[in-house]
C-alpha positions in Angstrom: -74.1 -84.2 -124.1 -73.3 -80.8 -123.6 -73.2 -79.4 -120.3 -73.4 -76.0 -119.1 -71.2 -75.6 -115.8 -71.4 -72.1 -113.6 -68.6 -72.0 -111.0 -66.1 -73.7 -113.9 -63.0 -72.1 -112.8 -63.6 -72.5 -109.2 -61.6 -75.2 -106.9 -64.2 -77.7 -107.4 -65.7 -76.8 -110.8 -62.4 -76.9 -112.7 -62.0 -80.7 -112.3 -65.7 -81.1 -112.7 -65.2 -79.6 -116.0 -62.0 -82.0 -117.0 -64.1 -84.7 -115.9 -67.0 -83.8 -118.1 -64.4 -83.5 -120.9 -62.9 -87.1 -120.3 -66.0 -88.5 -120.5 -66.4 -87.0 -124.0 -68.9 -84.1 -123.2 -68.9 -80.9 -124.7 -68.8 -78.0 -121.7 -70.5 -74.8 -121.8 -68.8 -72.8 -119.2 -69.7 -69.3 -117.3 -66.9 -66.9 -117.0 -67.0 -64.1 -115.7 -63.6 -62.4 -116.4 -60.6 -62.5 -119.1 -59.1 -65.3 -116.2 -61.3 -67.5 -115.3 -61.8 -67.9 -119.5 -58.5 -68.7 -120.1 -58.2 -70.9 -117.0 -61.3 -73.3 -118.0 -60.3 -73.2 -121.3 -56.7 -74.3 -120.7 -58.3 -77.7 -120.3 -59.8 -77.9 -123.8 -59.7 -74.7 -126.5 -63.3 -75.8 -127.3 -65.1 -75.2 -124.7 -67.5 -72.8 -124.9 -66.9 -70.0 -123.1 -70.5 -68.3 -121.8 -69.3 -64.6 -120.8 -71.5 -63.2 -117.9 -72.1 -63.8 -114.1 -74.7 -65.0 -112.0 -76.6 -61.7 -111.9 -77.2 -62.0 -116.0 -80.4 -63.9 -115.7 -80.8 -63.6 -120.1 -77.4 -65.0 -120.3 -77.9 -67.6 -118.2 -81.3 -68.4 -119.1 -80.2 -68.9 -122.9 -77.0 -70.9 -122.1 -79.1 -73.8 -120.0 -81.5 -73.9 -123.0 -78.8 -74.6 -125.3 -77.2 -77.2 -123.3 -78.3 -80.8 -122.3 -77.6 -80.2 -118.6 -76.7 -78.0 -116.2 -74.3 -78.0 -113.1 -74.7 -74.9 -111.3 -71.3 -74.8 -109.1 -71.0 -70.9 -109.0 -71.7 -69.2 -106.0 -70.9 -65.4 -104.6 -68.2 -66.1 -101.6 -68.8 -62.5 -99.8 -69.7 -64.0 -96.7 -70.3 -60.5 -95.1 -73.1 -59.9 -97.5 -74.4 -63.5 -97.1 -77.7 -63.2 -97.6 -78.1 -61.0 -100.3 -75.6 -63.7 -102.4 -78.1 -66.4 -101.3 -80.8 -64.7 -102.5 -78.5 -63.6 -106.1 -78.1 -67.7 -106.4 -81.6 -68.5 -105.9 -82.9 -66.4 -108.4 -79.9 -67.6 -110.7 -81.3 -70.9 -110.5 -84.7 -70.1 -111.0 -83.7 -68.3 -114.7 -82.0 -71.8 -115.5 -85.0 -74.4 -114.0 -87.3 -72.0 -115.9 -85.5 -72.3 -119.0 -85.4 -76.0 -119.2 -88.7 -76.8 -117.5 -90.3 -79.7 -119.3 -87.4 -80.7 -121.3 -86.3 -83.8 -118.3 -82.6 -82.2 -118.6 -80.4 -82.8 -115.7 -79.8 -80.0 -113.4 -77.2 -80.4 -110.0 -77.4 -77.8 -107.7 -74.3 -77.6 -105.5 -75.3 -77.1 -101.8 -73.2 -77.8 -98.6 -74.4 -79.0 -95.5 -74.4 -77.0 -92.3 -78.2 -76.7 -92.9 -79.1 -80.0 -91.2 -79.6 -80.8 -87.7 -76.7 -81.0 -85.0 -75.7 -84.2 -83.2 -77.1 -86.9 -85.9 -76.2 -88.6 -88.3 -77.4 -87.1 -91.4 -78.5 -89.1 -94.9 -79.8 -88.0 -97.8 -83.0 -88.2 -96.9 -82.7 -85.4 -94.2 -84.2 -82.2 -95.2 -83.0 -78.6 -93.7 -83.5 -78.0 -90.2 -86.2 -75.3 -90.0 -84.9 -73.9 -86.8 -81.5 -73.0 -88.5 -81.8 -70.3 -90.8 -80.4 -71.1 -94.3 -81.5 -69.6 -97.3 -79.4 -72.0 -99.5 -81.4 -74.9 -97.7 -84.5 -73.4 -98.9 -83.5 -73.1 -102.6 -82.6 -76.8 -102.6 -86.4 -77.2 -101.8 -87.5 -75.3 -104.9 -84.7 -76.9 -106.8 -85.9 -80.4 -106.4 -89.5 -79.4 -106.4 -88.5 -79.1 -110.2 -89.1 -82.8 -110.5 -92.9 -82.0 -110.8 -92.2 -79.7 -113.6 -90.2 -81.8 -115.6 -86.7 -81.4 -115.1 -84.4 -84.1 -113.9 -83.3 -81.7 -110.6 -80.8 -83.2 -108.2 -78.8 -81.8 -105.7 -75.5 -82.7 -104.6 -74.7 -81.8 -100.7 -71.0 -81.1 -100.5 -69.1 -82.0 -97.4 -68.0 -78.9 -94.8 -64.5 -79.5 -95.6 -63.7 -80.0 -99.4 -59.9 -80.4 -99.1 -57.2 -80.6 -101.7 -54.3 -78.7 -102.9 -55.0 -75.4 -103.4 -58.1 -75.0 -101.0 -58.8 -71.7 -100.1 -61.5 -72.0 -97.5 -61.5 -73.3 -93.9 -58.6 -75.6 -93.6 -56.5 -72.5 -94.7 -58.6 -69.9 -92.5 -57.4 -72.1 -89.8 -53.7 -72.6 -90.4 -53.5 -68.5 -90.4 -55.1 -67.7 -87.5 -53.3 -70.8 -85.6 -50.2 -68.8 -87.2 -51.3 -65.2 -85.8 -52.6 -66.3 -82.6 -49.2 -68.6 -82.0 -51.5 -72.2 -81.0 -53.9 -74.3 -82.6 -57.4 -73.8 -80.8 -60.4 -76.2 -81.2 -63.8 -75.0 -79.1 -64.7 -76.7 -76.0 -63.8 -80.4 -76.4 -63.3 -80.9 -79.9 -65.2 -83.9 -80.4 -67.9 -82.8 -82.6 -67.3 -83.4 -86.4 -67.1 -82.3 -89.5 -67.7 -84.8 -92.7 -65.0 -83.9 -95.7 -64.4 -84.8 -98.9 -61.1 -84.4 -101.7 -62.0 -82.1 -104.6 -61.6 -84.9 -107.0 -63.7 -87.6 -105.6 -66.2 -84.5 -105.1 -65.8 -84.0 -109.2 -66.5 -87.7 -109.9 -69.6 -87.2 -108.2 -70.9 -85.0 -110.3 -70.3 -86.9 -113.6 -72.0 -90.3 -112.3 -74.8 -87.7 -110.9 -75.3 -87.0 -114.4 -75.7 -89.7 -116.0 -77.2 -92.5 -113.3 -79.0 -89.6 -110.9 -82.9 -89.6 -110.4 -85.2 -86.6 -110.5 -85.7 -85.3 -106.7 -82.8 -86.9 -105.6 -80.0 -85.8 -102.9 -76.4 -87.2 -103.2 -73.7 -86.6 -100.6 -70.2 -85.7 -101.7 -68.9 -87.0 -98.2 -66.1 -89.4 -98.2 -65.3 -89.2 -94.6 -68.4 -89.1 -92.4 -67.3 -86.9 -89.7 -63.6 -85.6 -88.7 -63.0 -84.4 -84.6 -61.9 -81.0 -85.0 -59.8 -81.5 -82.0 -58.0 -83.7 -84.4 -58.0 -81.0 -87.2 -56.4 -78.6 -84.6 -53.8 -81.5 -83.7 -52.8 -81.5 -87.3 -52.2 -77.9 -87.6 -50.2 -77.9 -84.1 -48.4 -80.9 -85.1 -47.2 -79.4 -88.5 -46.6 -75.4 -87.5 -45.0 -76.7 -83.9 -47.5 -75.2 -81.8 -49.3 -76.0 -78.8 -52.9 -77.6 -79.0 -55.4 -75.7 -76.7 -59.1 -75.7 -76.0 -60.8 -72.7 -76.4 -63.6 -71.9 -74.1 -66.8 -71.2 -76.1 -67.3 -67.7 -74.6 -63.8 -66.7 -76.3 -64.3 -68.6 -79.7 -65.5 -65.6 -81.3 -62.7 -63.7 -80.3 -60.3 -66.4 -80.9 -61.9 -67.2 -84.0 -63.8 -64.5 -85.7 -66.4 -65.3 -87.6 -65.2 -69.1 -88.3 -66.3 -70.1 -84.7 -70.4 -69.8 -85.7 -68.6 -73.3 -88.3 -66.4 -74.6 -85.7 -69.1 -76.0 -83.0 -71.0 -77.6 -85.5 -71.2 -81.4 -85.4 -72.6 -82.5 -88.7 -72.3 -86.1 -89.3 -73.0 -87.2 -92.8 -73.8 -90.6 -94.4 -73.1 -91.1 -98.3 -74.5 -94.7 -98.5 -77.0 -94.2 -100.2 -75.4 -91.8 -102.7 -72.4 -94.6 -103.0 -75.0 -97.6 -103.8 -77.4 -95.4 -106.2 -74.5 -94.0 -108.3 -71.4 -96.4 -107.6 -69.4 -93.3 -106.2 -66.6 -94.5 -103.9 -64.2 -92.0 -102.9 -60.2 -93.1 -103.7 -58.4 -89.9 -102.6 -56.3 -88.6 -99.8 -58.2 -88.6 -96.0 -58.0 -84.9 -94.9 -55.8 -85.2 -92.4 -53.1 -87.1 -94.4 -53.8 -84.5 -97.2 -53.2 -81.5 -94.5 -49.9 -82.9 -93.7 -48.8 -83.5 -96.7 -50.4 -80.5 -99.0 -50.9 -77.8 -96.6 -47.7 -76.6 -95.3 
């Protein structure tokens, strides 16, 4: 098949897209500079390299129309202008679920997971809580609801932490400012959780989602269902020799900007069902062993 991926060059699309190639599909892959292009297509010279970004509704329209399938990774990371990239990536995906309406191609929306409810344990039969607001958690509603219009839509929730080398996201966010602030803080008690996943069981995922997923489905890219982030802090201590300290939850915005709104969630997620319905079973490094060992 040919697939066309958004998000190709990013840390989790790029093995996404070797995967696809191992498996023997042709890739069709969104670039939007000179960079990214010759990154993705360091992994095979014939890939098709689709030049616009997700604001090019024609270009991206006319690229899921040539393509079998699509795996729309991509995603605007300007978290100060949050809203306004959610809304950019839902009408993104509307241009490609128009395109391919009645057709029963595959299309994976990427979606992470601090949309559903605190304090449970989460599966993938949980929808969104409506009390939180998340506008990505509402376009996984109209991407599934594409299952009535005949496209194979599926979405695959991706763990709060996806770790590897080369992360750029919260593990890292929290090494610096455990750096600038001299300890490694965790709010309150540290004993809620966050589930995480390595980039390349995450990639795997998306392959066998491909190929053995069901129309209106949710898969969970969660290889560890929930980490303390007391034990997360420990790590960081532990490796940059500092002191471990709570962090009372009237000072966590203080202490830890805007990453403390993330840091008293406790999101527990189940993959079961994802691991018995596509045969996903995650092989990589656990994050803490990959912190120690990657991250410093």
């Amino acid at each position: 098949m040919k697939i066309f991926v958004t998000g190709a060059s990013g840390f989790i699309g790029f093995p996404v897209v070797s995967d696809l190639i191992q498996a023997g599909h042709q890739v069709a892959a969104l670039a939007r500079s000179e960079e990214s292009a010759r990154k993705i297509l360091s992994l095979d010279p014939k890939i098709d390299i689709v030049r616009g970004n997700l604001e090019d509704l024609d270009t991206l329209s006319k690229a899921a129309a040539n393509s079998d399938g699509v795996i729309h990774l991509g995603f605007i990371h300007e978290f100060d202008r949050y809203d306004e990239c959610c809304e950019i990536d839902r009408i993104a995906n509307l241009a490609m679920l128009k395109a391919i309406e009645g057709t029963n191609k595959p299309f994976i929306y990427a979606n992470g997971t601090f949309m559903l409810p605190d304090g449970k344990i989460s599966d993938e039969e949980q929808r969104r809580d409506p009390s939180v607001h998340n506008l990505r958690g509402e376009t996984e509603e109209i991407v599934l609801a594409h299952k009535d219009k005949g496209v194979r839509a599926m979405v695959i929730r991706l763990a709060a932490t996806v770790h590897g080398k080369g992360e750029q996201a919260f593990i890292p966010i929290l090494i610096e400012i455990a750096k600038s602030r001299k300890v490694s803080g965790y709010i309150g008690t540290g004993q809620n959780v966050w589930p995480a996943v390595h980039r390349l069981d995450a990639a795997r995922l998306f392959n066998l989602a491909l190929i053995r997923g069901s129309a209106g489905s949710v898969y969970h890219g969660v290889a560890e269902q929930g980490v303390k982030i007391r034990d997360i802090a420990q790590a960081i201590g532990a490796s940059l020799n500092l002191p471990v300290v709570p962090i009372d939850p009237e000072e966590a915005s203080t202490h830890f900007g805007s990453l403390a709104a993330f840091l008293v969630r406790d999101t527990p997620l189940s993959s079961e069902k994802t691991r018995a319905q596509l045969g996903w079973e995650p092989r990589e490094l656990n994050l803490l062993d990959d912190m120690r060992l990657n991250y410093f």
